[in-house]
gemmi code that builds the backbone of each chain (N, CA, C; Angstrom):
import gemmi

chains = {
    "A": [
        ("UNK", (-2.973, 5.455, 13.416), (-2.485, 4.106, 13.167), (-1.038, 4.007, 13.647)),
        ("UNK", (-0.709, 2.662, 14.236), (0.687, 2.868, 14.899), (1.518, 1.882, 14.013)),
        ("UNK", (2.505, 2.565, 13.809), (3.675, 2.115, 12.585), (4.879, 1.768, 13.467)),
        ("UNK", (5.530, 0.544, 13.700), (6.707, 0.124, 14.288), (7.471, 0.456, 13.335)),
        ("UNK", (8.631, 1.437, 13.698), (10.281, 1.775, 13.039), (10.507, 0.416, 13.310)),
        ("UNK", (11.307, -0.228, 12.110), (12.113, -1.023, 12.368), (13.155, -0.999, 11.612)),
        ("UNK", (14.107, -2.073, 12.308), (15.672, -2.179, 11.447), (15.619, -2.713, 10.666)),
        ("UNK", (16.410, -2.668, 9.347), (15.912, -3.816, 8.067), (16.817, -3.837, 7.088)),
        ("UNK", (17.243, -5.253, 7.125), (17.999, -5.488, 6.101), (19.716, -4.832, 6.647)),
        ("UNK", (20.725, -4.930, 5.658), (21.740, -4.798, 5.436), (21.603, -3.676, 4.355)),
        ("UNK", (22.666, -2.863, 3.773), (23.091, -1.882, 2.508), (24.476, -2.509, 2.099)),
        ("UNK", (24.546, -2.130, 0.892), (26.005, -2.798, -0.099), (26.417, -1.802, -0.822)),
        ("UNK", (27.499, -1.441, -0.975), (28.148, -0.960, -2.325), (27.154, -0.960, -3.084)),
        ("UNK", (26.996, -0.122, -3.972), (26.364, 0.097, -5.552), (26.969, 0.918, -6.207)),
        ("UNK", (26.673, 0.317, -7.199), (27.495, 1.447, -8.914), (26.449, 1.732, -9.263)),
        ("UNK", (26.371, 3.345, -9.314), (24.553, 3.484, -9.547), (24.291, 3.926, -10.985)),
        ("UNK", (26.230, 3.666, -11.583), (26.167, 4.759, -12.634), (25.140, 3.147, -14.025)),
        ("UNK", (25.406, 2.687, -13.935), (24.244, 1.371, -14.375), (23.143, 1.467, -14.712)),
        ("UNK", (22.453, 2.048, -13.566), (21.238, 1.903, -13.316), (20.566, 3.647, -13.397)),
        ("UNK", (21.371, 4.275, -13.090), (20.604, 5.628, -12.901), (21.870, 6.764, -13.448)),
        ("UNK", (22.891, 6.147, -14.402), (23.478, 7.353, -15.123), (23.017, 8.233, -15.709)),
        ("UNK", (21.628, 7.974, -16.344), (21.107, 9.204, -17.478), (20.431, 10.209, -16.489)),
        ("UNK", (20.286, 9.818, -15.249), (19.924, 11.077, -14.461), (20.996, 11.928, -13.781)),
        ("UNK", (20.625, 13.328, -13.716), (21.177, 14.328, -12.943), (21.903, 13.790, -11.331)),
        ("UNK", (23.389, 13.699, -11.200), (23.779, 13.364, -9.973), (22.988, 13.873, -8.790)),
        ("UNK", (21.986, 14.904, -8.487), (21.488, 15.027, -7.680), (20.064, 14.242, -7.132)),
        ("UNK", (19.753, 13.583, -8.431), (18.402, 12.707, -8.668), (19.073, 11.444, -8.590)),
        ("UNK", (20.012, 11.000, -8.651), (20.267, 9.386, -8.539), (20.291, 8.921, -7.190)),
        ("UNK", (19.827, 7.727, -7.049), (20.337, 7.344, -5.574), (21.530, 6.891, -5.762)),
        ("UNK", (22.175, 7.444, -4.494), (23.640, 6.877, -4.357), (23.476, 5.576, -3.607)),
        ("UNK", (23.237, 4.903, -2.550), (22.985, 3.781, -2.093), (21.751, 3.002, -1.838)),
        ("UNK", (21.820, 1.956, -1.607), (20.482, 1.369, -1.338), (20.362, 0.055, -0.469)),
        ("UNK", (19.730, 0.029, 0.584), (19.495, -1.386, 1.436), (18.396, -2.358, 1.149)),
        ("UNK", (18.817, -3.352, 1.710), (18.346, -4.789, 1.547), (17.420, -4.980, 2.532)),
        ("UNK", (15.869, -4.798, 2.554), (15.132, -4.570, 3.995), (14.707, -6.156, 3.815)),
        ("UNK", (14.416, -6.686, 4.989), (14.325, -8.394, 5.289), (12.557, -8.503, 4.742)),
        ("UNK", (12.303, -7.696, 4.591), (10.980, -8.328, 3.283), (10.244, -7.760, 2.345)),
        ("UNK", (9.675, -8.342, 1.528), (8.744, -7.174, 0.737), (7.559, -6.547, 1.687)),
        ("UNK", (7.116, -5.161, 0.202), (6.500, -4.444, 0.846), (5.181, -5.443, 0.528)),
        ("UNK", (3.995, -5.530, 1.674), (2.581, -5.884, 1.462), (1.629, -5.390, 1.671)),
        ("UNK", (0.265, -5.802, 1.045), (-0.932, -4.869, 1.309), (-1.199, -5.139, 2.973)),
        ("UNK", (-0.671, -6.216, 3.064), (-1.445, -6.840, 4.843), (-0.833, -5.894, 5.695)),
        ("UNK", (0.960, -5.420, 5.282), (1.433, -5.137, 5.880), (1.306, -3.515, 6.329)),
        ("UNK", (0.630, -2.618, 5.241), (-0.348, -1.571, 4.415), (0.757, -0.627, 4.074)),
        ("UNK", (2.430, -1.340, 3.673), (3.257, -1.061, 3.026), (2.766, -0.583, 1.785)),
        ("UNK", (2.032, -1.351, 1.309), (0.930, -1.133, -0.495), (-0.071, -0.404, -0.327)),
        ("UNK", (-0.758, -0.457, -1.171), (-1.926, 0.268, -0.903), (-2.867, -0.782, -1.712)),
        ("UNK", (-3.884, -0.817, -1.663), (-5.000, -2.207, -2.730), (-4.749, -2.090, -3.802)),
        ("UNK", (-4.257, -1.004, -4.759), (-3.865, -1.206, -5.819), (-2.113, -1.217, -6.000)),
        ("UNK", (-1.684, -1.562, -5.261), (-0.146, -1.641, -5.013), (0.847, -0.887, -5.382)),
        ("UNK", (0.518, 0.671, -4.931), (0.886, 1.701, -4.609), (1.699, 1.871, -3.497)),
        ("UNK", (3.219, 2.150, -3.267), (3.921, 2.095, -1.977), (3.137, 3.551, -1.382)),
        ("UNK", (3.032, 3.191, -0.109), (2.464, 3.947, 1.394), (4.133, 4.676, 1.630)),
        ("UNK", (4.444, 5.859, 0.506), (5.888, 6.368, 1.286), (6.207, 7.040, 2.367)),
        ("UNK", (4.725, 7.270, 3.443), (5.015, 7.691, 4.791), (4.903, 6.989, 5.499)),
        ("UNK", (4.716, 5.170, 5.413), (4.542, 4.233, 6.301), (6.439, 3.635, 5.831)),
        ("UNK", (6.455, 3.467, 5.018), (8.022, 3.033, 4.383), (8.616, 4.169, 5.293)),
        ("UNK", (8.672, 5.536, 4.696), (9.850, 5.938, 5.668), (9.890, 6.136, 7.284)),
        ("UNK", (8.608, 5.989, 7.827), (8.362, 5.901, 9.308), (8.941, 4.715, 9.611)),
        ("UNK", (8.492, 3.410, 8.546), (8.710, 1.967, 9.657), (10.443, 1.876, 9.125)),
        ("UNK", (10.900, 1.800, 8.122), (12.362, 1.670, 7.961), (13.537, 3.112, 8.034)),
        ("UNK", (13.208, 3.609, 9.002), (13.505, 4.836, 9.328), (14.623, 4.608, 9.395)),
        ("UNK", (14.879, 3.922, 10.194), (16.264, 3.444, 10.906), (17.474, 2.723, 9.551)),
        ("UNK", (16.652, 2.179, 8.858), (17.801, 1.370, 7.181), (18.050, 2.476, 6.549)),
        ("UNK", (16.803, 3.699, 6.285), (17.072, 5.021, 5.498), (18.332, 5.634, 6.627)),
        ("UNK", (18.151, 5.993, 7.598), (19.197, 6.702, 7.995), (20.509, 6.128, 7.784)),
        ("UNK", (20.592, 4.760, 7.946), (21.766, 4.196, 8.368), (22.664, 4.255, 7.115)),
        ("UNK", (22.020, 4.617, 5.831), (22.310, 5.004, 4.615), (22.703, 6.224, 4.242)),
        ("UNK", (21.366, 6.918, 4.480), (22.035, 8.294, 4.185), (22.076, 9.824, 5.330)),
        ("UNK", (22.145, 8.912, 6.377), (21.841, 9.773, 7.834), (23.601, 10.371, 7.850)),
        ("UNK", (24.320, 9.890, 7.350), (25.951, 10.317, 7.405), (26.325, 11.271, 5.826)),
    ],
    "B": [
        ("UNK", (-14.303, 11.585, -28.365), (-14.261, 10.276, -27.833), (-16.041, 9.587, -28.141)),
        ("UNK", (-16.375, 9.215, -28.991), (-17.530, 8.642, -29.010), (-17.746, 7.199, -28.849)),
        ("UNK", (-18.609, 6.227, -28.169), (-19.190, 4.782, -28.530), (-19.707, 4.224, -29.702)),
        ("UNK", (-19.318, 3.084, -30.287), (-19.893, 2.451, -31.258), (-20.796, 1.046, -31.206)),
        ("UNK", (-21.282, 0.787, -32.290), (-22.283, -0.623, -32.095), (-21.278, -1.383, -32.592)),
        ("UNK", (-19.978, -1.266, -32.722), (-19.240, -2.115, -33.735), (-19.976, -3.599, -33.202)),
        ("UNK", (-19.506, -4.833, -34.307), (-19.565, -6.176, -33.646), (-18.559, -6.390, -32.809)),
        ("UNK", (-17.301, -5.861, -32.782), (-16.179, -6.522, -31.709), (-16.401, -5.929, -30.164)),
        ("UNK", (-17.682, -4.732, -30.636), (-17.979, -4.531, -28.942), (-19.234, -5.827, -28.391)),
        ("UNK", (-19.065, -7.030, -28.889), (-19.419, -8.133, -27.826), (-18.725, -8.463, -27.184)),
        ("UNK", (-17.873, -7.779, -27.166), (-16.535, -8.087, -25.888), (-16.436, -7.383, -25.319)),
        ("UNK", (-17.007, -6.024, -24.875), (-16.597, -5.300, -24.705), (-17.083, -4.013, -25.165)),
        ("UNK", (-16.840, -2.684, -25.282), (-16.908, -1.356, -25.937), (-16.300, -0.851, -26.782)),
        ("UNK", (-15.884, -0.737, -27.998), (-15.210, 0.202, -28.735), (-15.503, 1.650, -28.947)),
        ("UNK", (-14.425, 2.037, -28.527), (-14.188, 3.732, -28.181), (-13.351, 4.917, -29.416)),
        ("UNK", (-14.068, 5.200, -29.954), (-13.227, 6.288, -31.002), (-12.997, 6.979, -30.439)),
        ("UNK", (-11.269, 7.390, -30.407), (-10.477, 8.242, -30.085), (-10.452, 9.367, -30.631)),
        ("UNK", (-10.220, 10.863, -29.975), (-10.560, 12.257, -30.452), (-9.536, 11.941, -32.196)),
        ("UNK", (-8.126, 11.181, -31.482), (-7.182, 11.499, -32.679), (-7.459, 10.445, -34.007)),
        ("UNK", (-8.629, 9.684, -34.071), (-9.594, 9.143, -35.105), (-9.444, 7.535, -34.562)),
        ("UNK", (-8.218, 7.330, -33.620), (-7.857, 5.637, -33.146), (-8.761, 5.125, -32.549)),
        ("UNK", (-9.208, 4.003, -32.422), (-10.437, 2.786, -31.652), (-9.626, 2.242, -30.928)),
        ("UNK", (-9.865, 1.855, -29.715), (-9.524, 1.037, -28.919), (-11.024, 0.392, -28.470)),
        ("UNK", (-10.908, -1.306, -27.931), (-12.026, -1.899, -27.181), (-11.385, -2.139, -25.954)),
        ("UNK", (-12.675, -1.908, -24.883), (-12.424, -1.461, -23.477), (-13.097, -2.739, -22.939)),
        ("UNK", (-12.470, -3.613, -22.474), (-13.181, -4.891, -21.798), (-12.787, -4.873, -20.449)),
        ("UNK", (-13.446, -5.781, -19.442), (-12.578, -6.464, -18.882), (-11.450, -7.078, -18.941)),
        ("UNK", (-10.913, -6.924, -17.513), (-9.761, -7.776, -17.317), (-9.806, -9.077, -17.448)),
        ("UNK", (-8.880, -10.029, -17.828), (-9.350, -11.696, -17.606), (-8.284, -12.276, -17.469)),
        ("UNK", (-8.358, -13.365, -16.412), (-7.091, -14.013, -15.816), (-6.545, -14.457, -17.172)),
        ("UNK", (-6.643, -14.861, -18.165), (-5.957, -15.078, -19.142), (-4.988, -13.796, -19.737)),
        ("UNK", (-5.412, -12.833, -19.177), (-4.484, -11.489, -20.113), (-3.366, -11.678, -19.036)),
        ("UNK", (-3.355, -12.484, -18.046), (-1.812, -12.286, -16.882), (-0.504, -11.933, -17.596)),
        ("UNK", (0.176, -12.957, -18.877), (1.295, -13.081, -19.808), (1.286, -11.553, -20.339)),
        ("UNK", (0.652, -11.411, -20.743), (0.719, -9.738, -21.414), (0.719, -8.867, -20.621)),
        ("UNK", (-0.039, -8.876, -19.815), (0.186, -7.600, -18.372), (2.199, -7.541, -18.345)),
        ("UNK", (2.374, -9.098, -18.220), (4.109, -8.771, -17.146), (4.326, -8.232, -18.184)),
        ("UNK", (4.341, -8.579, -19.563), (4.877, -8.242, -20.883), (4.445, -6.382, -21.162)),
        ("UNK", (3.480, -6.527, -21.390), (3.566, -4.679, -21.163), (4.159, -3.906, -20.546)),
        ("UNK", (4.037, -4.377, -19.493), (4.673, -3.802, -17.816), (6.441, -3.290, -18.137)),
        ("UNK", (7.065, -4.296, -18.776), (7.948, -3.795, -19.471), (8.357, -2.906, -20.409)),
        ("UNK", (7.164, -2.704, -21.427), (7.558, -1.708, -22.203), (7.286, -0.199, -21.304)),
        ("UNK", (6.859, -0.039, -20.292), (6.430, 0.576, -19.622), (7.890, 1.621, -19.521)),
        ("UNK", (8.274, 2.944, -19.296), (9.086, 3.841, -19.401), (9.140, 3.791, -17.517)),
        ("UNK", (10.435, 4.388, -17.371), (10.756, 3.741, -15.547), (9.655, 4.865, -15.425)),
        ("UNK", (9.420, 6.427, -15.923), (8.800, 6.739, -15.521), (7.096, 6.607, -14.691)),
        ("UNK", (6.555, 5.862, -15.675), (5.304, 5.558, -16.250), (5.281, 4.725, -14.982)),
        ("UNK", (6.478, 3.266, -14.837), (6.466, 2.735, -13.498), (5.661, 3.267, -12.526)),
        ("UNK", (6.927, 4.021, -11.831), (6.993, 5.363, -10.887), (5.278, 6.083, -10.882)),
        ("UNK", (4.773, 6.565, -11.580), (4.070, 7.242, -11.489), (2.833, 6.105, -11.140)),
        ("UNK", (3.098, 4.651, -11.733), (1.949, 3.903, -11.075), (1.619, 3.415, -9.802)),
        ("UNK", (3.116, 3.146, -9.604), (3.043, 2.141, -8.421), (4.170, 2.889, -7.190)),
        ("UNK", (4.665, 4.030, -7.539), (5.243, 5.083, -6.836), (6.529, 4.393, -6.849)),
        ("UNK", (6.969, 3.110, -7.463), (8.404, 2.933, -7.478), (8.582, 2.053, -8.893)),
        ("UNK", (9.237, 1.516, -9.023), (9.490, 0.977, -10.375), (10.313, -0.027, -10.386)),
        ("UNK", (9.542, -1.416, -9.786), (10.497, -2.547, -10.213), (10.560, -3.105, -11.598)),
        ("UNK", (11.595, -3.647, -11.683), (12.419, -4.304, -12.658), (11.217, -4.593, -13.661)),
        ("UNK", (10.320, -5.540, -12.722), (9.370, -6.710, -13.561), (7.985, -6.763, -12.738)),
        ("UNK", (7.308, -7.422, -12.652), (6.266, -7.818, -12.178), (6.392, -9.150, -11.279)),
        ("UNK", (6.418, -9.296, -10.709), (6.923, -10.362, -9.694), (5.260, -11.582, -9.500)),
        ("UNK", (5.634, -12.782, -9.548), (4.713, -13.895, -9.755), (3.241, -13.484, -8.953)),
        ("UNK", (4.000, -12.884, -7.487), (2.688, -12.431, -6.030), (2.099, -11.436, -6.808)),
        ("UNK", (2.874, -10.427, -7.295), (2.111, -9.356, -7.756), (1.033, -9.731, -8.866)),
        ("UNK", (1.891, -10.364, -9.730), (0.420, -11.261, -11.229), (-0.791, -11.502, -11.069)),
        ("UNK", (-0.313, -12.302, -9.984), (-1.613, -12.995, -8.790), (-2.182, -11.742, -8.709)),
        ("UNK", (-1.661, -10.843, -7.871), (-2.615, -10.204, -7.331), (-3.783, -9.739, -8.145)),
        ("UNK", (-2.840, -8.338, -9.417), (-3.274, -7.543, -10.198), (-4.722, -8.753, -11.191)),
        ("UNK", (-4.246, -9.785, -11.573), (-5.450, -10.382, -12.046), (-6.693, -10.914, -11.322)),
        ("UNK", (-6.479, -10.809, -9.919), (-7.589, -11.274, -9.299), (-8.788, -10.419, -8.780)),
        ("UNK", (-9.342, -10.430, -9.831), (-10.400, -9.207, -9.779), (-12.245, -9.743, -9.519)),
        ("UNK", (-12.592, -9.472, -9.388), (-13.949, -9.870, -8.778), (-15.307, -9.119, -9.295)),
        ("UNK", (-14.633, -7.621, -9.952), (-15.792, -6.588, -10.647), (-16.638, -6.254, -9.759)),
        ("UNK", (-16.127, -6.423, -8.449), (-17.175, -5.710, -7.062), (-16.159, -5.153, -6.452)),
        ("UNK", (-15.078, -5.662, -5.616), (-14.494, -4.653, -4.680), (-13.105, -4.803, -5.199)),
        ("UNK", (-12.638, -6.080, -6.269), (-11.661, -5.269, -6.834), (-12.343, -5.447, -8.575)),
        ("UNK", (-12.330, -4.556, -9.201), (-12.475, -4.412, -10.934), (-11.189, -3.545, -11.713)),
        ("UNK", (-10.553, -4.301, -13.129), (-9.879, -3.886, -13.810), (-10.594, -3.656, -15.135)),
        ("UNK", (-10.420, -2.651, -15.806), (-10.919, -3.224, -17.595), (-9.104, -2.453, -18.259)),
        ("UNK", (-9.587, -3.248, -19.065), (-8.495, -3.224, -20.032), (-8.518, -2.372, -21.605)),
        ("UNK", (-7.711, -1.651, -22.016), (-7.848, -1.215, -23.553), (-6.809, -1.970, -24.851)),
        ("UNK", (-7.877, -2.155, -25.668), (-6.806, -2.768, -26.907), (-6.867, -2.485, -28.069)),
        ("UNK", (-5.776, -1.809, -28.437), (-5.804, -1.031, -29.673), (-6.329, -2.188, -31.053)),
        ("UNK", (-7.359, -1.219, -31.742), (-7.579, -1.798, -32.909), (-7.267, -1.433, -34.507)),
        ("UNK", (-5.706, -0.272, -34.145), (-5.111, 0.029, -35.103), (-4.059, -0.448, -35.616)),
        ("UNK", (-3.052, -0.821, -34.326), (-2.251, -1.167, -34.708), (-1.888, -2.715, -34.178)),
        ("UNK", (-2.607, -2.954, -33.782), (-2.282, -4.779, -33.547), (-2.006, -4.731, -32.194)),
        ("UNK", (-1.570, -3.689, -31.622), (-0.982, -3.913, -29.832), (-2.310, -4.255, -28.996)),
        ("UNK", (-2.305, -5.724, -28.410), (-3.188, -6.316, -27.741), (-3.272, -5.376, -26.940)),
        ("UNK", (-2.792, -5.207, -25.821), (-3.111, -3.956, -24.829), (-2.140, -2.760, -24.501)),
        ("UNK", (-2.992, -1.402, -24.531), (-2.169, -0.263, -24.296), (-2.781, 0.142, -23.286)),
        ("UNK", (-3.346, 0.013, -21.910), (-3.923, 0.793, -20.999), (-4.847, 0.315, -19.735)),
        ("UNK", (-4.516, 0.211, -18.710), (-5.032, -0.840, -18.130), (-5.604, 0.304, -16.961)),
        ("UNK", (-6.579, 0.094, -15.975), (-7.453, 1.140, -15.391), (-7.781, 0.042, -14.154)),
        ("UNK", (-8.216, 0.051, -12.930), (-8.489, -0.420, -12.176), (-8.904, -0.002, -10.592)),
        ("UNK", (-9.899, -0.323, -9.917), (-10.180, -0.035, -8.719), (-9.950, -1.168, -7.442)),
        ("UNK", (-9.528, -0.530, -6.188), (-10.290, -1.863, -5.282), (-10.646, -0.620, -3.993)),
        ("UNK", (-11.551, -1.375, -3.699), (-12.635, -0.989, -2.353), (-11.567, -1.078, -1.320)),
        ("UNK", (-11.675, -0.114, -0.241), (-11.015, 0.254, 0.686), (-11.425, -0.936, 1.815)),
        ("UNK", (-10.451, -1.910, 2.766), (-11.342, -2.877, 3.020), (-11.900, -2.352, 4.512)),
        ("UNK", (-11.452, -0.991, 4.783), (-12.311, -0.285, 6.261), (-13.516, -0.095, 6.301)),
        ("UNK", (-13.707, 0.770, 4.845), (-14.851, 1.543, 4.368), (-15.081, 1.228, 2.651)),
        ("UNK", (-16.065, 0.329, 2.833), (-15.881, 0.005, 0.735), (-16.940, 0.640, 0.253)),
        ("UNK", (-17.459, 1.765, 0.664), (-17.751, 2.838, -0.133), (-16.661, 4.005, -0.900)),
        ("UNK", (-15.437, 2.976, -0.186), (-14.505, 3.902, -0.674), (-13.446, 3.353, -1.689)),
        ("UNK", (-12.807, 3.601, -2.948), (-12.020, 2.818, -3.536), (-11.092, 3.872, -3.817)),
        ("UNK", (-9.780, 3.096, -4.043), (-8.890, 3.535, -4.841), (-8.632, 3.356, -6.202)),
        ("UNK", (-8.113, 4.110, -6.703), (-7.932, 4.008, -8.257), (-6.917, 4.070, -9.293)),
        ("UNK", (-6.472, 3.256, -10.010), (-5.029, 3.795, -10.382), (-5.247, 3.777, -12.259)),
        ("UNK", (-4.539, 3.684, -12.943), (-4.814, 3.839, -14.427), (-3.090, 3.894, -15.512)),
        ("UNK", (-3.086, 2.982, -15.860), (-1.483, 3.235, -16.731), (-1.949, 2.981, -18.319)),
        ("UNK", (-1.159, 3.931, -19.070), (-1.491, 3.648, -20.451), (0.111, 3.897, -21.237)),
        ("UNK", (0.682, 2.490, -22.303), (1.417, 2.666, -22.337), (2.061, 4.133, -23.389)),
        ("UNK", (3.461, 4.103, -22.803), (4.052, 5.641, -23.270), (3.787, 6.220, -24.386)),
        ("UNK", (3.835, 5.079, -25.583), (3.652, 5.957, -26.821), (2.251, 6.064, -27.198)),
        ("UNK", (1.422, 5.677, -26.554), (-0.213, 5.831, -26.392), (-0.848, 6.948, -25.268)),
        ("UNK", (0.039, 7.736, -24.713), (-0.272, 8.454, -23.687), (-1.005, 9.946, -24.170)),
        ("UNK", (-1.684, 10.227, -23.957), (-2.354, 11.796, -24.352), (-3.365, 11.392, -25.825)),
        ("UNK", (-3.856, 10.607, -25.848), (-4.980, 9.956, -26.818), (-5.892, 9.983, -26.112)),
        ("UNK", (-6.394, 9.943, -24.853), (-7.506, 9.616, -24.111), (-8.225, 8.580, -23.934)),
        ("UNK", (-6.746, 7.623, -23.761), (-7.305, 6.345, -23.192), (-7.555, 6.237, -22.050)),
        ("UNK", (-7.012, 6.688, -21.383), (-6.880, 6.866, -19.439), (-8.187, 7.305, -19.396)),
        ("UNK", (-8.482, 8.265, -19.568), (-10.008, 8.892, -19.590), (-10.977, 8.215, -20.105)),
        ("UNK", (-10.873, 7.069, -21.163), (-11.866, 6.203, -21.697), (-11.853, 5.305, -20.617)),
        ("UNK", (-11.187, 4.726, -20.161), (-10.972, 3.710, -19.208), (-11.439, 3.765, -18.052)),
        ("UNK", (-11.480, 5.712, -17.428), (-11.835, 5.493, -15.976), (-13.233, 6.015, -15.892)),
        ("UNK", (-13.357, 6.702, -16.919), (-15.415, 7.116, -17.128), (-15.695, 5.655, -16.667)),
        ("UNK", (-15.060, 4.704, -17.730), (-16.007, 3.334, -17.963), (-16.002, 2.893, -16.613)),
        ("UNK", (-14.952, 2.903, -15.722), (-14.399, 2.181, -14.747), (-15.620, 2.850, -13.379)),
        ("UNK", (-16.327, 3.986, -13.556), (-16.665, 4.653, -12.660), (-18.351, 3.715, -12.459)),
        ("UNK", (-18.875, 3.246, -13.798), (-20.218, 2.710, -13.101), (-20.111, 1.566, -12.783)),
        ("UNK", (-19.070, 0.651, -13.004), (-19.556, -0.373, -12.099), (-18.834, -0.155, -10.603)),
        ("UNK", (-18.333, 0.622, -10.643), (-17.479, 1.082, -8.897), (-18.997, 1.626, -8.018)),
        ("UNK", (-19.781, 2.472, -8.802), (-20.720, 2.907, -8.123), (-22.011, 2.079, -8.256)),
        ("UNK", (-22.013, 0.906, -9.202), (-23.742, 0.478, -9.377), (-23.492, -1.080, -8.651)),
        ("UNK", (-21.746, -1.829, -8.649), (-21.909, -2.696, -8.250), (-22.055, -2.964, -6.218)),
        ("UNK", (-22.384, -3.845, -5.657), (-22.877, -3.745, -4.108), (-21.654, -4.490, -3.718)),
        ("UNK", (-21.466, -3.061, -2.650), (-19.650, -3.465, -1.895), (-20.365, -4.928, -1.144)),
        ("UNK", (-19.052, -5.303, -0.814), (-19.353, -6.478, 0.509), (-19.967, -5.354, 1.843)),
        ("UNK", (-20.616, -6.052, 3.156), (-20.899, -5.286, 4.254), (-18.681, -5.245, 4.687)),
        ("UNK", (-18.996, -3.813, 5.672), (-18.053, -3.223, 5.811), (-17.494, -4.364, 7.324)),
        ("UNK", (-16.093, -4.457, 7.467), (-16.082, -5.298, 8.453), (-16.591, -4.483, 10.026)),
        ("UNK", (-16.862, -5.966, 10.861), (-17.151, -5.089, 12.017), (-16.050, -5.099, 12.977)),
    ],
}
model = gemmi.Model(1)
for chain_id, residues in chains.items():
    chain = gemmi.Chain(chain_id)
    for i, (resn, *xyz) in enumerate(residues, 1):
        res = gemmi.Residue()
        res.name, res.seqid = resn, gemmi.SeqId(i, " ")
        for name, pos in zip(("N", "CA", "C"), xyz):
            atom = gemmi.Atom()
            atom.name, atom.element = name, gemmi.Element(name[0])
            atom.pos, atom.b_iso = gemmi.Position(*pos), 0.0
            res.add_atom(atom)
        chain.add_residue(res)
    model.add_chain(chain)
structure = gemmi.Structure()
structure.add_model(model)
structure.setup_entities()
């Protein structure tokens, strides 16, 4: 099946201590981007029971993951 | 885990739990939508995570839609509801048919946290297994 990488979205500042303080600094995410849409079953981002596809996510937004934490 | 004749299984099945608790195992019904988002919350981020492999906030309106639109052929949910302690639903179980090959389904199953290791999940997906196999997929596309 052929999966287009694409570019997506913008990333922002985050305070992650909010959202993910009670975890171990090595388990928190430190940043996070804004990809230009949700994930869908059409798109087979989901799965039928709407389960994220995390080797179609990190193949097609390859490029937003790196641009995050590729540095 | 045994079956009963109770009367409230006209709705449904009531299931005695190994740890002496009943739950009734029905269908899903577009009317349970309000309580789904509402559970979904008490839901532990973990529990999220482990359902849906990430863990948003809430349940989002598309998603409501989705999860209630069930058909009991290529997609089926049933539902569990405790009859001990008043909690309308602790455990929700569900399939949908693969739409390549719908001899094939996927399956997922959440039961909430402080109900977990009772053997509701396991009541839910025995039940969940004959109509996945007795009901007739759609023909497969061509």
């Amino acid at each position: 099946m052929d999966y287009k990488p694409q570019n997506g979205g913008g990333h922002y500042p985050w305070t992650p201590a909010r959202e993910t303080g009670r975890f171990d600094t090595t388990a928190r995410a430190q940043r996070r981007a804004i990809l230009p849409s949700d994930f869908t079953i059409d798109a087979e981002e989901l799965t039928p029971t709407l389960k994220v596809r995390r080797a179609v996510v990190h193949y097609r937004y390859q490029a937003a993951i790196e641009s995050i934490y590729g540095s | 885990m045994t079956s009963t004749t109770d009367p409230l299984a006209r709705d449904g099945e009531v299931v005695s739990l190994a740890d002496g608790g009943r739950v009734l195992v029905r269908e899903l019904l577009a009317s349970d939508r309000d309580e789904l988002a509402e559970r979904y919350l008490e839901l532990s981020p973990g529990a999220r995570r482990m359902r849906f492999f990430n863990a948003p906030d809430h349940l989002s309106t598309r998603l409501l839609d989705y999860l209630v639109d069930v058909d009991g052929i290529d997609r089926c949910a049933l539902v569990a509801q405790s009859l001990d302690d008043g909690t309308p639903g602790v455990g929700i179980a569900r399939y949908a048919r693969s739409h390549d090959d719908p001899s094939c389904a996927e399956a997922a199953v959440t039961v909430l946290d402080a109900h977990q290791s009772r053997g509701i999940g396991s009541a839910l997906m025995s039940r969940l297994a004959e109509p996945a196999a007795t009901a007739s997929p759609r023909s497969p596309p061509v």
